[in-house]
C-alpha positions as CSV (number, residue, x, y, z in Angstrom):
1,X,10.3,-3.8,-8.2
2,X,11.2,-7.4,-8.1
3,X,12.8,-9.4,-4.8
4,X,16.3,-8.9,-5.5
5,X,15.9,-5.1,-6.9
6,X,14.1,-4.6,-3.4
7,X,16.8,-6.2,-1.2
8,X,19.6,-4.3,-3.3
9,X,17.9,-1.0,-2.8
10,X,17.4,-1.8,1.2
11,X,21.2,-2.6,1.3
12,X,21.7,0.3,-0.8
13,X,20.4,2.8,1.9
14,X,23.7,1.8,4.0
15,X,26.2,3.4,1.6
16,X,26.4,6.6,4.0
17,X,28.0,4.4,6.6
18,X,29.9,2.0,3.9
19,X,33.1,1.6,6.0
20,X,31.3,0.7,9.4
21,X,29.3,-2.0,7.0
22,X,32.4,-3.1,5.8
23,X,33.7,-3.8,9.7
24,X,30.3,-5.3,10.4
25,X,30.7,-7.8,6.9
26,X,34.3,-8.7,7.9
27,X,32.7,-10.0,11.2
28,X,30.5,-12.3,9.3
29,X,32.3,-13.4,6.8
30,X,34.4,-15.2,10.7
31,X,30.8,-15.8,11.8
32,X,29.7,-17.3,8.2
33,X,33.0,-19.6,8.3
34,X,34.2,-20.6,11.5
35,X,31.1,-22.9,12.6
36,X,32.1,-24.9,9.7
37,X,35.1,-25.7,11.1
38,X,33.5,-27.4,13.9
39,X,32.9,-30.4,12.1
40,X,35.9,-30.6,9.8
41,X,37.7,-30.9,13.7
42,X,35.3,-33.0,15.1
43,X,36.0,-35.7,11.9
44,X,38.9,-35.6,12.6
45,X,38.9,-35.9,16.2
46,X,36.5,-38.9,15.5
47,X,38.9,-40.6,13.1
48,X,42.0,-39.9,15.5
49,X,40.4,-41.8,18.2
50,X,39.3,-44.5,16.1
51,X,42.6,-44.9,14.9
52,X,44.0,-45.0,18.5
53,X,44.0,-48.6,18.6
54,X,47.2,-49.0,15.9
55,X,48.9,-46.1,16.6
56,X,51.6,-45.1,20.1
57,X,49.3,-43.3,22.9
58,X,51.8,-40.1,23.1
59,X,51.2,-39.7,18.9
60,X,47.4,-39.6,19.8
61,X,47.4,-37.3,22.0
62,X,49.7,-35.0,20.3
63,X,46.9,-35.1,17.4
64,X,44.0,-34.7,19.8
65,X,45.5,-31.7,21.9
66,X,46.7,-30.1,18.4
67,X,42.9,-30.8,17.1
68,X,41.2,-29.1,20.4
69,X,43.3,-26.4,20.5
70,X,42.6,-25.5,16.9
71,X,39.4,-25.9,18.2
72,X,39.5,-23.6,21.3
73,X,41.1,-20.6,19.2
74,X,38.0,-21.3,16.7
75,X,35.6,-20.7,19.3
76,X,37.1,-18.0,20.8
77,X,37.6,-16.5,17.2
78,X,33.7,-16.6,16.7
79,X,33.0,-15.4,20.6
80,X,35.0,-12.2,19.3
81,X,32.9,-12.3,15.6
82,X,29.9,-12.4,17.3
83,X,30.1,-9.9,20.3
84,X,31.0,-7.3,17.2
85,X,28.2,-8.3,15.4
86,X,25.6,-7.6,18.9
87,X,27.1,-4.1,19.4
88,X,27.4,-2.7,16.1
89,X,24.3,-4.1,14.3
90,X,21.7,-3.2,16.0
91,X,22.8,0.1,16.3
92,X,24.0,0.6,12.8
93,X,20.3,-0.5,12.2
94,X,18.9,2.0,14.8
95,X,20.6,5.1,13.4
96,X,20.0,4.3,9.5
97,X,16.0,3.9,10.7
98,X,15.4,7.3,12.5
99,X,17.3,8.0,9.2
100,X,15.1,6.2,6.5
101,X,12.0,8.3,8.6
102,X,13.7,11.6,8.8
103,X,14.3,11.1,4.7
104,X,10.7,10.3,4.0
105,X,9.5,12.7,6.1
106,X,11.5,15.9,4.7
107,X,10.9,14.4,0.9
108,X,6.6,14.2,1.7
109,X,7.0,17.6,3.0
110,X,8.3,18.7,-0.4
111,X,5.7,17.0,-2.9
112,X,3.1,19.2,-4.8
113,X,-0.5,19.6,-3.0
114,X,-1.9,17.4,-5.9
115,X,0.1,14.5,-4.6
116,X,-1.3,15.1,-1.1
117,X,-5.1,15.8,-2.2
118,X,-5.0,12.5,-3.8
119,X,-2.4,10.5,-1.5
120,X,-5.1,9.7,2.3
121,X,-2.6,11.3,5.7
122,X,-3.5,7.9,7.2
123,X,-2.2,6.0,4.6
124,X,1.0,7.7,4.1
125,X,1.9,7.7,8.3
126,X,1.7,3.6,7.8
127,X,3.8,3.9,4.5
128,X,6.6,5.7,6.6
129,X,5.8,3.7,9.5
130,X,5.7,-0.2,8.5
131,X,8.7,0.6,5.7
132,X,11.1,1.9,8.0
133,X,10.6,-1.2,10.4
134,X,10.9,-3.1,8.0
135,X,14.0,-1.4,6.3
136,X,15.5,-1.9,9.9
137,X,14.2,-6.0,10.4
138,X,16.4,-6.5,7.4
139,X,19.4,-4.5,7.8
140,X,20.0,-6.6,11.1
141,X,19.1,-9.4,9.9
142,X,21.2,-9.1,7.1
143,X,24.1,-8.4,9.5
144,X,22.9,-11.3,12.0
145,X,21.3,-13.8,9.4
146,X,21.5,-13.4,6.0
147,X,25.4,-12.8,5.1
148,X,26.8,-15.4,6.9
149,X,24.2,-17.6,5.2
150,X,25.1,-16.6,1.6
151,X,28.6,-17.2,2.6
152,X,28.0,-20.2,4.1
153,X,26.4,-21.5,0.5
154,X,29.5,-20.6,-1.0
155,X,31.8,-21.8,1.2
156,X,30.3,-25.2,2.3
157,X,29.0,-26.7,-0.8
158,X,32.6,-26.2,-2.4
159,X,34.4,-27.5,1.0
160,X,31.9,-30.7,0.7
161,X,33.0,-31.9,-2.7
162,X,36.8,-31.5,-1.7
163,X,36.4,-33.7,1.2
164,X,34.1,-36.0,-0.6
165,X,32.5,-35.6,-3.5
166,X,29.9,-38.7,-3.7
167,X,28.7,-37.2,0.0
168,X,28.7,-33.5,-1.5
169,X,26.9,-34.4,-5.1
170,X,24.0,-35.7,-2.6
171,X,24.0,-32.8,-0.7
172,X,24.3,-30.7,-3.4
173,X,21.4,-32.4,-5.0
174,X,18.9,-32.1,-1.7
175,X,19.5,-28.6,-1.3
176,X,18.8,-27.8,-4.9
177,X,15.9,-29.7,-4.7
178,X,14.7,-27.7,-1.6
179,X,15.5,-24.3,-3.0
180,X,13.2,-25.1,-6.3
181,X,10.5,-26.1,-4.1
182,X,11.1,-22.7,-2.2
183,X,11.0,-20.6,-5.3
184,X,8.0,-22.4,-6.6
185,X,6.1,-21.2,-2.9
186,X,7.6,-17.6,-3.4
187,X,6.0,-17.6,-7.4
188,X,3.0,-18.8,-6.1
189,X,2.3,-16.9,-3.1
190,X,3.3,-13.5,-5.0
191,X,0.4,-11.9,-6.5
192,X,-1.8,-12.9,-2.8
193,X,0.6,-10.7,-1.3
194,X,0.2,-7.3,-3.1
195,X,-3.8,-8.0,-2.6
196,X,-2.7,-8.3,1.3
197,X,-1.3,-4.7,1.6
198,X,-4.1,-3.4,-0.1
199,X,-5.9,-4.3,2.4
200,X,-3.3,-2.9,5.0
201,X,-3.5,0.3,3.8
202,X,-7.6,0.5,3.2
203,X,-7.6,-0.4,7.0
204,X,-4.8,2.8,7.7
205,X,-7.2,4.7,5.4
206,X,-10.2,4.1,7.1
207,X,-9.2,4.4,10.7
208,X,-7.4,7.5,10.1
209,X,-10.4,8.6,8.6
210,X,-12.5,7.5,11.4
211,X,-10.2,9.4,14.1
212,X,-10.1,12.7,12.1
213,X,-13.5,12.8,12.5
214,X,-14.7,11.4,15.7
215,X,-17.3,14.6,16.2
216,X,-18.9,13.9,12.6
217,X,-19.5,10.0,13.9
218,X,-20.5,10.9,17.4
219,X,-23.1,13.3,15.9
220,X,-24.9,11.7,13.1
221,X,-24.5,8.2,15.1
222,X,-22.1,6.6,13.1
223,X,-20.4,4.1,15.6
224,X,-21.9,0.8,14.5
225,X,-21.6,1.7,10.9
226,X,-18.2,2.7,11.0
227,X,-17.3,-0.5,12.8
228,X,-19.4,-2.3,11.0
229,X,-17.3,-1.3,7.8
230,X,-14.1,-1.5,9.3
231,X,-14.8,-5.3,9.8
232,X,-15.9,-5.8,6.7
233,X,-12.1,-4.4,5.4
234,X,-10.4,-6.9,7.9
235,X,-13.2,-9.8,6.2
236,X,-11.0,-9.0,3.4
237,X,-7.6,-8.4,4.7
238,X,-8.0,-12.1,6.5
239,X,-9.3,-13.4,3.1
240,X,-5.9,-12.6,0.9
241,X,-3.8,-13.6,4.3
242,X,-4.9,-16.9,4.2
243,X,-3.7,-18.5,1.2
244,X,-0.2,-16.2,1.9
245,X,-0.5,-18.1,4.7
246,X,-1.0,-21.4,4.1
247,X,1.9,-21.7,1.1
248,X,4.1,-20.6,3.6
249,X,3.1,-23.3,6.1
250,X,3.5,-25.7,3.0
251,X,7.2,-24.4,3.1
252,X,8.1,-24.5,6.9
253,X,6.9,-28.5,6.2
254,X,9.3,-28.6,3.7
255,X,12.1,-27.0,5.9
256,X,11.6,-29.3,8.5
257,X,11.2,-32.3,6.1
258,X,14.2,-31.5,4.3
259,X,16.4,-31.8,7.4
260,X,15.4,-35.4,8.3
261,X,15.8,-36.3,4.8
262,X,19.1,-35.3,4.4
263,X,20.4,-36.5,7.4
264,X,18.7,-40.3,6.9
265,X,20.1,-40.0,2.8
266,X,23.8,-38.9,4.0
267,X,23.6,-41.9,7.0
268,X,22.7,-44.5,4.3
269,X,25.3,-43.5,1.3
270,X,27.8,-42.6,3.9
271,X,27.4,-46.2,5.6
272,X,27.6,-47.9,2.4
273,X,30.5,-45.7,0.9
274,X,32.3,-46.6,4.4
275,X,31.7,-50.2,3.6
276,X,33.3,-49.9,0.3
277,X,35.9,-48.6,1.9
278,X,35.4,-45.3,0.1
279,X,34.9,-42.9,3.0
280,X,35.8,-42.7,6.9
281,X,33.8,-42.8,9.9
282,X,35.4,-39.2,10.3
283,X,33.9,-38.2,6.8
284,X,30.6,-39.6,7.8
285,X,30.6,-37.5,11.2
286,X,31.5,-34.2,9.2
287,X,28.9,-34.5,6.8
288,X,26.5,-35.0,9.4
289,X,27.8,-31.6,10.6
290,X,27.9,-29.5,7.6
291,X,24.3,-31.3,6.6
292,X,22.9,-30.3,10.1
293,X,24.6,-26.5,9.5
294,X,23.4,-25.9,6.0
295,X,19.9,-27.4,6.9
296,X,19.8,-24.4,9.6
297,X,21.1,-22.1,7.0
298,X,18.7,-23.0,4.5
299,X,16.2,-22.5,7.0
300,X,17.1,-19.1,8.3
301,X,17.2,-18.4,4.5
302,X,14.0,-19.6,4.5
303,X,12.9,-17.4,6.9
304,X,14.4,-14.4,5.5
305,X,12.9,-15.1,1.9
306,X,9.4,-15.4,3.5
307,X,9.8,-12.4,5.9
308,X,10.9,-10.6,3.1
309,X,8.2,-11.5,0.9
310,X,5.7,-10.8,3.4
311,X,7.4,-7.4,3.4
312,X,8.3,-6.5,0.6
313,X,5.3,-4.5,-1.3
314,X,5.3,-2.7,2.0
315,X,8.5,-1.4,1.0
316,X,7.8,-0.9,-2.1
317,X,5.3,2.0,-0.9
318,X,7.6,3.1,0.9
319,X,10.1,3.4,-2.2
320,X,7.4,4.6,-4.2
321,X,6.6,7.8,-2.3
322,X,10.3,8.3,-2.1
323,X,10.6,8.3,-6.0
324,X,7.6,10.5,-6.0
325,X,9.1,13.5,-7.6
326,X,7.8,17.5,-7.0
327,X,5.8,18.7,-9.6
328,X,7.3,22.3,-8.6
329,X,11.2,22.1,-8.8
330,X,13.7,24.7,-8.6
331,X,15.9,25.1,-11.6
332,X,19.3,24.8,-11.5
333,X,21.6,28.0,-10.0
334,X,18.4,29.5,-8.7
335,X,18.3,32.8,-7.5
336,X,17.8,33.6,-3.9
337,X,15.3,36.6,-3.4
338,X,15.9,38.8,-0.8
339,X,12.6,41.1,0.7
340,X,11.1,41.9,-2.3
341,X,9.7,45.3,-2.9
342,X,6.4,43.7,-3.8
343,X,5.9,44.4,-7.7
344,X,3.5,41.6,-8.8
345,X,2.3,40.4,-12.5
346,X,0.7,37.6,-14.2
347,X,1.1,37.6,-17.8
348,X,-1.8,35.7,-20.2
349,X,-1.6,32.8,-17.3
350,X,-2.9,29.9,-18.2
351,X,-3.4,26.9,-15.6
352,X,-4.8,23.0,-16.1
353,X,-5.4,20.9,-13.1
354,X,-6.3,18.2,-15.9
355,X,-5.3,18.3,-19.4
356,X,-8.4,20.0,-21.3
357,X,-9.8,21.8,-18.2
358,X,-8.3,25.1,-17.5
359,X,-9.0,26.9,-14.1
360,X,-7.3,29.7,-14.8
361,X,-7.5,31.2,-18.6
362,X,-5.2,33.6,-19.6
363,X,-4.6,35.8,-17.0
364,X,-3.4,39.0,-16.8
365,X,-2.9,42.0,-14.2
366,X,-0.1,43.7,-11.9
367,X,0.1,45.1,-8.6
368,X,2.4,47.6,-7.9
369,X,4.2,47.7,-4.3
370,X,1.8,48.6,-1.5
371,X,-1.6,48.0,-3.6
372,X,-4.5,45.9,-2.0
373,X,-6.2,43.7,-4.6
374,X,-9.5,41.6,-4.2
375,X,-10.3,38.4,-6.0
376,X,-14.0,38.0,-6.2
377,X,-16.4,36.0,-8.1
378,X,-18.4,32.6,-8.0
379,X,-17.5,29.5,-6.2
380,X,-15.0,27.7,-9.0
381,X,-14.1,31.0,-10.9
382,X,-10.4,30.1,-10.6
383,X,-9.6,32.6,-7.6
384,X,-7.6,30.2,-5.3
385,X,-6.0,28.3,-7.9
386,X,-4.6,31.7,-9.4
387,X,-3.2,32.9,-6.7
388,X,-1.7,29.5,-5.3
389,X,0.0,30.1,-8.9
390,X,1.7,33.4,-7.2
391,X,2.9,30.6,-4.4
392,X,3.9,28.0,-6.5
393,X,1.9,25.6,-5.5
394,X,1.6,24.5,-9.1
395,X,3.5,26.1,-12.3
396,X,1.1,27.2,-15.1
397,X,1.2,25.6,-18.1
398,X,1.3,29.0,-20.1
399,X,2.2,32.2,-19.2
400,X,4.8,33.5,-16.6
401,X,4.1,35.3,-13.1
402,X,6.9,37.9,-12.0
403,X,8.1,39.7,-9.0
404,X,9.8,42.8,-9.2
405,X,10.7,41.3,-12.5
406,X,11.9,38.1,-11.7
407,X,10.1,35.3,-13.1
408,X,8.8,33.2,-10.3
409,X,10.1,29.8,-11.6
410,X,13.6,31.3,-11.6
411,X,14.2,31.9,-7.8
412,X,14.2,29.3,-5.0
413,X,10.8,28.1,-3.5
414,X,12.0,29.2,-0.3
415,X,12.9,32.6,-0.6
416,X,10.0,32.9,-2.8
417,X,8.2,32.0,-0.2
418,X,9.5,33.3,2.2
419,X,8.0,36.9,0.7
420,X,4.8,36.0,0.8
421,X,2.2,35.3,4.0
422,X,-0.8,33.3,3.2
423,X,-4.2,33.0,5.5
424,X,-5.6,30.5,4.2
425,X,-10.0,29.5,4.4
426,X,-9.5,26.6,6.3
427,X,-6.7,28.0,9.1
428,X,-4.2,25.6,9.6
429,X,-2.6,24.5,12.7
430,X,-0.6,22.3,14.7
431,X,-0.9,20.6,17.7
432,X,1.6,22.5,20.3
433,X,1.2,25.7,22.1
434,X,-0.7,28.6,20.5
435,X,3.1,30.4,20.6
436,X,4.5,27.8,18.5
437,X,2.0,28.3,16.0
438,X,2.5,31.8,15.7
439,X,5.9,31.6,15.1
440,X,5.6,29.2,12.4
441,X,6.9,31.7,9.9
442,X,9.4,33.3,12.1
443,X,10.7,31.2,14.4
444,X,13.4,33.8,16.0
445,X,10.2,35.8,16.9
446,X,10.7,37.7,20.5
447,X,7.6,36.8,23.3
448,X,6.7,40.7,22.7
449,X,6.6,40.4,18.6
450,X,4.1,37.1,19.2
451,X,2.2,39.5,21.5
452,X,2.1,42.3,19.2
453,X,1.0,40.4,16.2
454,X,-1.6,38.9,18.2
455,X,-3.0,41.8,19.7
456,X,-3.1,43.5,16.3
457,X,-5.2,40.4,14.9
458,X,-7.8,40.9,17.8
459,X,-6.4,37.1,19.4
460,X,-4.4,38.3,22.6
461,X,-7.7,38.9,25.0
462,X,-9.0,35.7,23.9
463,X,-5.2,33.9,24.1
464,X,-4.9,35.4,27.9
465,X,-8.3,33.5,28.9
466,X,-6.8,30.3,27.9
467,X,-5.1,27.8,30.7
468,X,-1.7,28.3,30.3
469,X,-1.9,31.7,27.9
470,X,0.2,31.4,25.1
471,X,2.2,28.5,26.1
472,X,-1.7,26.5,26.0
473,X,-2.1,23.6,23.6
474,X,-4.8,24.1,21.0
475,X,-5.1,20.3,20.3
476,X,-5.1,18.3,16.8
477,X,-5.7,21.5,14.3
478,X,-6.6,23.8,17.2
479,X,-10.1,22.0,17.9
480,X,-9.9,23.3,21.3
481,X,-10.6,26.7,19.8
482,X,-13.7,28.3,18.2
483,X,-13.4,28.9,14.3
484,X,-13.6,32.5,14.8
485,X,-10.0,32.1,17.3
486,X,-8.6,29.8,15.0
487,X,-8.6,32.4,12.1
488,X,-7.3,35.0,13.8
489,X,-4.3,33.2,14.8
490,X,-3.7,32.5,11.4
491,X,-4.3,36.6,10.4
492,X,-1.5,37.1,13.4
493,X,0.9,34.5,12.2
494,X,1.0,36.3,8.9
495,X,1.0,39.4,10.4
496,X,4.4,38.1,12.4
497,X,6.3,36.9,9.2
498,X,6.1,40.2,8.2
499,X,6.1,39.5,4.4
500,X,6.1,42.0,1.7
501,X,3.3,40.3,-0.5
502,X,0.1,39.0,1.5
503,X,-2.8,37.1,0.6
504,X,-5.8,36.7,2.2
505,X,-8.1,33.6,1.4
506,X,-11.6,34.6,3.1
507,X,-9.0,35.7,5.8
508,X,-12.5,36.9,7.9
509,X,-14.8,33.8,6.5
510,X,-15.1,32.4,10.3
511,X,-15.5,35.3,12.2
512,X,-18.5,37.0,13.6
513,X,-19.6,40.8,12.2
514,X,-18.3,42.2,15.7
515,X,-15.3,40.6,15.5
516,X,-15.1,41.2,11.3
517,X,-15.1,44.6,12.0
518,X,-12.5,44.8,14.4
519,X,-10.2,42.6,12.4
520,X,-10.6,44.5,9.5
521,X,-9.2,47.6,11.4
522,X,-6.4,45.5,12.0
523,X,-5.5,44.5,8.3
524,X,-6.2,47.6,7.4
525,X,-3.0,48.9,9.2
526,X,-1.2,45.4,8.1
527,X,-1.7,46.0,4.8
528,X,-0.5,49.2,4.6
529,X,3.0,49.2,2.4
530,X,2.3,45.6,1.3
531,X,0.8,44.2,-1.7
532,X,-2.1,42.5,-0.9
533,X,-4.6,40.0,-2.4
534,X,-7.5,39.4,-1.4
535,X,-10.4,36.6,-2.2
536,X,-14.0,37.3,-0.4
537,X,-17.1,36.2,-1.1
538,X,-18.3,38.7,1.4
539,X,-18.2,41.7,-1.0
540,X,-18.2,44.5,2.4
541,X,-14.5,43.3,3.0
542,X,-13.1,44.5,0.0
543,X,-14.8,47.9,0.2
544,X,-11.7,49.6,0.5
545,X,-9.5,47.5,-2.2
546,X,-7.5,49.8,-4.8
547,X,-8.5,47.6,-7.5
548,X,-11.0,44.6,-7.7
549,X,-10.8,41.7,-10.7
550,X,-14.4,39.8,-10.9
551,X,-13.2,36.4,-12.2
552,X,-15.6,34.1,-14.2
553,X,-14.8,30.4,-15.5
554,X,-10.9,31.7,-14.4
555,X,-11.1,34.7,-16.6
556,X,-10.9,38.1,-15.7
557,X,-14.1,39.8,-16.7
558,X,-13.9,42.8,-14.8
559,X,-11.7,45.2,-13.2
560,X,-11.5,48.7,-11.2
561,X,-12.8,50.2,-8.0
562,X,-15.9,49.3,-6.0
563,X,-18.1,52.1,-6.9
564,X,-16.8,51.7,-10.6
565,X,-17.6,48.4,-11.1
566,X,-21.0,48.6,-9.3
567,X,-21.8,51.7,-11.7
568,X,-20.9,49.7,-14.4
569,X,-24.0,47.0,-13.8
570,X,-22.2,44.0,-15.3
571,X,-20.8,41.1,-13.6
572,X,-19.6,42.9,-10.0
573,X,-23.4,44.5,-9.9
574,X,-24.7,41.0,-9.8
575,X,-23.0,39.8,-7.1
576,X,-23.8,42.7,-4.7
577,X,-27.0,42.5,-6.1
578,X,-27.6,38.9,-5.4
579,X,-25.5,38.9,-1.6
580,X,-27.7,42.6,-0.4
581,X,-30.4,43.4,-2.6
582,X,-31.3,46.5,-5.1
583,X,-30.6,49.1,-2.1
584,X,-27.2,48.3,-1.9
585,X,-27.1,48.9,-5.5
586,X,-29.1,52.1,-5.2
587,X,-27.2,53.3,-2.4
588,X,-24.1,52.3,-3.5
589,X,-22.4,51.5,0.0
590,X,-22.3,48.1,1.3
591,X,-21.6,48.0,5.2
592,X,-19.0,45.8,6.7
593,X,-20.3,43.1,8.4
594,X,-23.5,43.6,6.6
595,X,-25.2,39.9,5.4
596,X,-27.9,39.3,2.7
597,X,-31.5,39.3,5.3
């Protein structure tokens, strides 16, 4: 995005308070024009008094009074501009800031996971971060700075060849000369910049990285090296600041400079226009004004340009992620599903991550309401990805997935998900109270529906140890709790959604065979009426399944009960094989809990 189209688009984020930023402009245009006043009166002043000497005392002081009254009602005129400009700005800035984060937040919560996998936490937290104070550095300073300077431009240069144009062409000329010299900085200093924020966000990257894994450093005695690298990111970060740096000390000289130069070139072609009797000692004094008062506006603009620029592909990022569109969208006129009976099919599914690579091959199977269905197969067979398909956490590129006959693409994402409870491999949770996190999916949830959920996912004993029971914080993704804990919160938050559809990722991957067992009980009785799916690796969990598909390279090799597909010796046989041995085989019965030695 170039300068302008930045600044434009930073304004633009106003337009939901357009008539208070109208209120706030009419301020500045008084703030933008009254100083410029000051020296208009003060020529004049200048040339009254020197004029004293052929003129009747009483007519002078007539003039003089008239002049400083003007005067008076000028600064009070600004006072007033000013004092709206102090308590309105800053809050109009405030509000549209919380604002800009809220925005960004709600839209980051909405992209796909792909964006997310490939897009670091860290990284996006100083996005959101450094744009929105920087969004609100220029909104008030566009209120408190930059307006009243663009509208001083326009106004004074004009004003400065009325009241004498020799005096104005110079100043004219000075300030044009400046502002080339400016843009050449900005040109220069351009590319450096990007580099700079490169940098920024490696350093977000890393440290994020660092924190989220202070264990993993502590443990294999990475302190030094993970300092030692960080460093060697702000080596670089300092090394593209520099020359950023040092153009824009090559333009605060020239600020400065340009000030003294002006003011010595108006003294010596106002001296000798006075001495060809082609401009007053009045003239001469106002000019000295308005070049003193553009100087400062020049050098606020200045300011602005390089703060901006320093800025501005910090905010770009930040635009960026906000034009960062969903690869799952609703379609227009969406239909809202209410609890679905639970009818599930995929038909000849076909899903890509990247073009050319399929992870899930033309798929097919249904579930009817109240059937239990287990996913099994290698590591990479496509089992996750197909049924994050059921969630829409991507859209196949073939093939359509219905329930209860509706084609999942044709309802809204949130009452399709809001039929469907997920326990993921990896549980998931926040940092707050264990309560909180078991009402993620139902927030309305009564103290005795979180307690029955809990007790029915074999957490409430362990919850009632804690501190403060269930109103205990589990810390950053519940590391205060063992692996085994953590999961069964996430089996009893899906047991208090209370969905019709459930899925289980290696719901029991974390637990122990003690606990397995009685957690297994517990779904058991969960899944009863629901349509369930389930992915295990540990083939004893799915025992009981009404139907199991073995998946290979994300086809669907095999299908049909436990003791069908065992009988059958293909695919299904070689992974109970390989996990217990030939006597599970020859037995046929694999016991829960039950591990390979």
């Amino acid at each position: 995005m170039s300068f302008i189209g930045i600044y434009g688009r930073v304004l633009g984020l106003l337009r939901r308070e357009r008539r208070f930023v109208a209120v706030l402009a009419l301020a500045n245009l008084g703030l933008a024009t009254l100083p410029f006043v000051e020296p208009l009166l003060f020529g004049r002043v200048v040339d009254t008094l020197a004029s004293s000497a052929t003129r009747p005392p009483g007519e002078v002081w007539h003039d003089a009074v008239r002049l400083l009254a003007i005067w008076a009602v000028v600064g009070i005129a600004g006072i007033a501009a000013n004092m709206a400009v102090a308590l309105h700005a800053d809050r109009l800035a405030h509000r549209n800031r919380l604002a800009a984060i809220r925005d960004f937040f709600e839209h980051v919560l909405q992209l796909s996971v792909a964006f997310h996998t490939a897009t670091h936490s860290g990284r996006l937290l100083k996005i959101m971060l450094q744009g929105s104070d920087h969004l609100f550095g220029l909104w008030l300073a566009f209120f408190r700075e930059h307006l009243s300077t663009l509208v001083a431009l326009v106004v004074l240069l004009p004003v400065s060849l009325w009241l004498n144009w020799r005096l104005g062409l110079l100043l004219i000329g000075l300030m044009a000369v400046f502002c080339s010299l400016t843009a050449f900085v900005v040109r220069r200093a351009e590319s450096a910049q990007r580099e700079v924020e490169t940098q920024h966000s490696e350093l977000a990257e890393r440290t994020g990285d660092a924190l989220a894994n202070v264990l993993l450093i502590q443990s294999f005695v990475r302190l030094a090296a993970e300092v030692r690298q960080l460093g060697d990111v702000m080596e670089r970060l300092l090394a593209a600041q520099f020359p950023v740096l040092n153009w824009w000390a090559l333009a605060t000289i020239l600020a400065h400079s340009a000030s003294t130069i002006t003011v010595i070139s108006i003294f010596l072609l106002g001296t000798w226009l006075n001495l060809a009797g082609l401009a007053t000692v009045g003239e001469i004094v106002t000019f000295m004004g308005f070049a003193t008062l553009l100087i400062g506006r020049l050098e606020q603009a200045m300011a602005f340009v390089s703060r901006l620029f320093l800025q501005m592909a910090a905010i770009a990022d930040f635009f960026a992620v906000l034009d960062a569109r969903p690869i799952v969208t609703e379609r227009p006129g969406a239909l809202v599903l209410g609890r679905a009976e639970g009818a599930v099919a995929f038909e000849d599914v076909t899903f890509a991550y990247d073009p050319g690579r399929p992870a899930v091959r033309g798929v097919s199977f249904s579930a009817v309401p109240g059937e239990t269905v287990a996913l099994v197969g290698p590591t990479g067979a496509g089992k996750s990805s197909t049924l994050g398909l059921l969630f829409r956490l991507w859209d196949p590129q073939a093939g359509r997935i219905t329930i209860d006959g509706h084609d999942i693409r044709d309802l809204t994402l949130e009452s399709l998900r809001r039929n469907i409870g997920v326990v993921f491999q990896e549980s998931a949770l926040f940092y707050r109270s264990i309560a909180d996190n078991l009402r993620v999916g139902r927030a309305d949830a009564t103290d005795a529906e979180v307690e029955a959920a809990a007790m029915a996912a074999q957490a409430h004993d362990f919850i009632m140890r804690q501190p403060q029971g269930y109103d205990t914080p589990i810390g950053e993704r519940g590391v205060t709790l063992s692996g085994g804990e953590r999961q069964r919160l996430a089996i009893a938050r899906a047991i208090l959604k209370d969905p019709p559809i459930l899925v289980l990722d290696e719901a029991t991957s974390a637990l122990d065979s003690v606990t397995e067992r009685l957690v297994q009980e517990a779904l058991r009785a969960v899944t009863k009426g629901r349509t369930t799916f389930v992915i295990a690796h540990r083939l004893s969990t799915i025992r009981d399944a009404d139907r199991i598909l073995v998946f290979e390279d994300g086809r669907v090799v095999e299908q049909g009960g436990f003791d069908e597909l065992i009988a059958l010796g293909g695919s299904f046989a070689h992974l109970v094989r390989t996990q217990y041995g030939e006597s599970a085989l020859a037995g046929r019965t694999v016991s829960p809990g039950a591990t390979a030695d």
